[in-house]
MIRO-844283 format. One record per residue (C-alpha): residue in one letter; x, y, z. Coordinates in steps of 0.2 Angstrom, whole numbers, plus 2048, in hexadecimal, padded with zeros to 3 digits. Layout:
AXYZ;...
% end
This chain:
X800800800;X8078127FB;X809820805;X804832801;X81483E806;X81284F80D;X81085B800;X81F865805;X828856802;X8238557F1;X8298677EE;X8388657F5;X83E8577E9;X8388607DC;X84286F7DE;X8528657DF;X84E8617CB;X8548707BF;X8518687AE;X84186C7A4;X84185979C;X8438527AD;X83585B7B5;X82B8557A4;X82F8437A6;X82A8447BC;X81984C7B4;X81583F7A7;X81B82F7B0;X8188337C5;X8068377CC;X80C83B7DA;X81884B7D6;X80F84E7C6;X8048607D0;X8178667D7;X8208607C7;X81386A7BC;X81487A7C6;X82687B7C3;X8288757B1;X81C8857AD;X8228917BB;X82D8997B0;X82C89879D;X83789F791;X83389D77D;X83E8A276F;X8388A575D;X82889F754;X82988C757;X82B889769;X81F89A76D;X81189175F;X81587F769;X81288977A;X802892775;X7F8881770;X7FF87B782;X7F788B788;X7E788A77F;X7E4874783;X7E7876794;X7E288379E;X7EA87E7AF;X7FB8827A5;X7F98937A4;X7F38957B4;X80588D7BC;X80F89C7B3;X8198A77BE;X8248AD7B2;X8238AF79D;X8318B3791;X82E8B677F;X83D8B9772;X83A8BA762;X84B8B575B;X84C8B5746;X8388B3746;X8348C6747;X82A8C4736;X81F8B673D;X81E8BC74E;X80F8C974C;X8068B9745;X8048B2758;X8018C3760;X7EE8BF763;X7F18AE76B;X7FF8B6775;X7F28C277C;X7E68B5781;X7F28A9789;X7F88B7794;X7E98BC799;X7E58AC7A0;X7F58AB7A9;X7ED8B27BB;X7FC8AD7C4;X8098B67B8;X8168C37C2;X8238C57B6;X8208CA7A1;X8308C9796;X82B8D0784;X8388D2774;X82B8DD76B;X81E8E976C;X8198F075C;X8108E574D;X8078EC73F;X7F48EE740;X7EA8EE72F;X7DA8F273A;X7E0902744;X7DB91073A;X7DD91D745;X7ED928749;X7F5919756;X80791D74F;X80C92C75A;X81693C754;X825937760;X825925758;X83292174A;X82E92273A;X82E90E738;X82190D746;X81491973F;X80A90C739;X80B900746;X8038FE758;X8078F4767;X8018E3767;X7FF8E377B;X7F38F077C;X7E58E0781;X7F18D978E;X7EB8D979E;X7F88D67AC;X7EF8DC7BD;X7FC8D17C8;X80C8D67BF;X81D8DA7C8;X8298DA7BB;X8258E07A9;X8368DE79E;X8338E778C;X8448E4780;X83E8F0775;X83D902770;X82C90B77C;X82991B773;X81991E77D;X81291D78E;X81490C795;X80290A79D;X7FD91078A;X803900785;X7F88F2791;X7E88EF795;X7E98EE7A5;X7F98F17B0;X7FA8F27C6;X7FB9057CC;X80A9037CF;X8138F97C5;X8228F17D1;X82E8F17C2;X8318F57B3;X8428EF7A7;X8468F4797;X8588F378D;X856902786;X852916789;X84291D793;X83892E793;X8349327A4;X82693779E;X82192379A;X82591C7AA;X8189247B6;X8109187C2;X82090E7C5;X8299087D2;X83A9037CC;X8419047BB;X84F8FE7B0;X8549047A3;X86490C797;X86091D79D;X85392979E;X84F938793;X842946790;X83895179C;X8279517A6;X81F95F7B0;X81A9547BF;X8299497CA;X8259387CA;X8219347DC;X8209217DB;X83091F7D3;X83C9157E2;X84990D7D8;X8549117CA;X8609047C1;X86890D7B3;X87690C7A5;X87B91C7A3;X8769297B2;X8709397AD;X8689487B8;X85793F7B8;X85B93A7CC;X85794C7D1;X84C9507E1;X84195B7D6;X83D94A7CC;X84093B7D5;X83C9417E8;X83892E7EC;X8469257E6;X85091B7F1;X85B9107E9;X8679167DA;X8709087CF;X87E90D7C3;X87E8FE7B8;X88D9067AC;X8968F87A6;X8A78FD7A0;X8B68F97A9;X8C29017A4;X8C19117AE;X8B990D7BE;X8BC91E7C4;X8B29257B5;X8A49197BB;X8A49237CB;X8A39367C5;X8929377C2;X88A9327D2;X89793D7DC;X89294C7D1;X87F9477D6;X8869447E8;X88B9557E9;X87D95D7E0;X8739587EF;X86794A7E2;X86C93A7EC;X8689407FD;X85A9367FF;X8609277FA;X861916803;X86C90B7F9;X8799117EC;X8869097DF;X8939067DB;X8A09137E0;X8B19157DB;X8BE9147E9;X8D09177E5;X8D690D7F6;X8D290A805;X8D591B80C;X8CB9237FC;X8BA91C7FE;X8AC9277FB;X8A6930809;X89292E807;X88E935818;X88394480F;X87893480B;X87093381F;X864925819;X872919812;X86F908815;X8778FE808;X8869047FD;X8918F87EE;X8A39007ED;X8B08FE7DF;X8BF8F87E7;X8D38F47DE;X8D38E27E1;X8E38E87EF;X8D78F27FA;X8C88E67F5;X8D58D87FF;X8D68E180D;X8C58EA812;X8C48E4821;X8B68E8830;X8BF8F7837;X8BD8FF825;X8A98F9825;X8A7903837;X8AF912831;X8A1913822;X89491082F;X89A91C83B;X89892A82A;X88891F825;X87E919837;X87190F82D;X87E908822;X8798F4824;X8818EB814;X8918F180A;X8958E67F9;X8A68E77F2;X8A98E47E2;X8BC8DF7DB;X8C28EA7CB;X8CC8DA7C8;X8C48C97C3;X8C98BB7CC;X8C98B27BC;X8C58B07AC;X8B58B97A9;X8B18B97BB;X8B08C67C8;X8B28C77DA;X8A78CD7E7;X8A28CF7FA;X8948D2807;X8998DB816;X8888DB821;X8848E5832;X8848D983E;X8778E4849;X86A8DB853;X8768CD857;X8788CB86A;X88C8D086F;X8948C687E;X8998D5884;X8948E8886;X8A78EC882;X8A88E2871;X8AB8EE863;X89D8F1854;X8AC8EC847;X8A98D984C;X8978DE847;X89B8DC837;X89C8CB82C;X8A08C981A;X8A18BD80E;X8AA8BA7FF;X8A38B67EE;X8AA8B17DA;X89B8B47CD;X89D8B97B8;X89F8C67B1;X88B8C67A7;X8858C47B8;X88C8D37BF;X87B8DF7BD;X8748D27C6;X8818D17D4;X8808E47D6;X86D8E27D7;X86E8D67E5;X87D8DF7EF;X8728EE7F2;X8608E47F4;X8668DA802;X8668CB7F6;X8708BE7FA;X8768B77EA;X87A8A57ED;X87089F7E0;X87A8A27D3;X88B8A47DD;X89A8997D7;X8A189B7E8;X89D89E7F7;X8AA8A1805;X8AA8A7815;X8B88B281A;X8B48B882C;
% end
């Protein structure tokens, strides 16, 4: 006679598995995981070009418990930019259903519509876009977190959607942003920012950019707490650096609670960020020399500048190896009982020492200053204390 195991059991062996063709196989062949199996084979899809997107829709469209197991959808259209307008309207319905989606990754926004006869195309659209319209503007995505759109957005982004949350948590995008089309969100990333609005955009918390330009100003941004300068030339670290100290000292980053990176010559040149009262979590530029030897004295005298200072990553200009980088977490140890009233703050402070590659830095940067801890795509985790 079988016996029924716990259902948190269940999930547990099924997130030890990592292949899609393995989690297929426990769904066609074991009763038992198939519900735990199913729920993570579809948690997170991501299609490229018209075969595997077509194969996913009839998925979509026989089974309706599929769509309703998706966390997570990424479309790329590869070399089927030409066929890809074809399965817009399918797209939209699929999506739609998917009630449980948080995360939206889409390659391509504008489509040609032979039924739109009125003036869709905008003045401030390129001339190639004048006759065309955006194919999402039937999706409905009330319980979105993350909208990624790898495209060109020459318009208001709520213009392009059905339905969207007020606010939206995030928004990502690879290339350029009006301010003017990015009201209504929390936290944006994108290359830059560009244009002008007459009203500052109070919702507006976090701000991952490419290139940093004076859209961080209190008259615009009054909300915004954390600052990413995602600039991804290594040559000139110091270069990296110049324009947040120009905004330092313009007074725009006040308000800020996490900030980075920053350029530090050595150990004896890190920035002083005490202007920044609200400081909690800072990710510092370091010569692999002075990256060595940071120690807990040097994280006490930040806090002492910074007294809400509670996480400081280091970053190596040097790579440890071959397409890999080097980092560390040094984290406030406040709250922790101490075995005497005499022991000093500096043993307070515990790092850790980390190895990840190069096209996961953005990422790295990202979890630094998010309190993240990145372990789960770390190649090595050490402890140094």
């Amino acid at each position: 006679m079988s016996r029924e195991l716990p259902l948190d059991l269940y999930r547990q062996i099924v997130e030890e598995i990592r292949e899609k063709a393995d989690l297929l196989s426990l769904c066609l062949t074991s009763r038992a995981l198939y519900l735990e199996a199913s729920r993570a084979l579809y948690a997170k899809i991501d299609l490229e070009g018209h075969a595997q997107i077509s194969a996913a829709l009839q998925t979509f469209n026989s089974t309706s418990r599929v769509v309703e197991l998706v966390n997570e959808l990424t479309l790329r259209v590869g070399r089927d930019s030409i066929e890809f307008p074809l399965l817009t309207l399918q797209i939209v319905n699929a999506i739609n259903r998917m009630c449980n989606l948080t995360r939206l990754e889409l390659p391509y926004l504008w489509t040609s519509d032979p039924f739109e006869t009125s003036a869709t195309s905008a003045p401030w659209a390129p001339r190639e876009e004048r006759q065309r319209s955006a194919w999402t503007r039937n999706l409905k995505l009330p319980n979105i977190n993350c909208l990624s759109l790898q495209t060109t957005i020459h318009r208001p982004v709520r213009e392009l959607f059905a339905e969207l949350p007020y606010p939206l948590p995030r928004l990502e995008t690879n290339r350029p942003l009006s301010i003017a089309h990015i009201d209504g969100i929390e936290r944006v990333r994108c290359e830059r920012l560009y244009g002008s609005r007459a009203e500052p955009l109070m919702l507006l918390k976090a701000l991952e950019v490419l290139t940093l330009d004076t859209y961080v100003a209190n008259t615009i941004t009054p909300n915004l707490d954390t600052l990413v300068y995602l600039y991804r030339g290594f040559s000139d670290h110091k270069l990296v650096s110049e324009p947040i100290f120009w905004h330092l000292e313009s007074g725009n980053l006040d308000q800020l609670q996490r900030l980075g990176p920053v350029y530090g010559d050595n150990l004896q040149s890190i920035p002083n960020l005490s202007r920044i009262t609200n400081l909690v979590s800072v990710v510092i530029y370091l010569p692999f020399i002075a990256f060595r030897d940071f120690a807990a004295s040097h994280a006490h005298q930040l806090a002492q500048r910074n007294p809400k200072l509670r996480r400081i990553g280091l970053l190596s200009t040097t790579g440890q190896a071959s397409g890999a980088m080097r980092a560390r977490i040094w984290e406030s140890g406040f709250g922790k009982s101490s075995s005497s009233e005499s022991s000093s703050i500096e043993s307070w402070w515990s790092p850790a020492s980390f190895q990840f590659r190069l096209g996961e830095w953005e990422k790295m940067v990202c979890d630094l200053l998010y309190d993240i801890h990145p372990n789960n795509f770390v190649s090595e985790l050490v402890d140094i204390a």
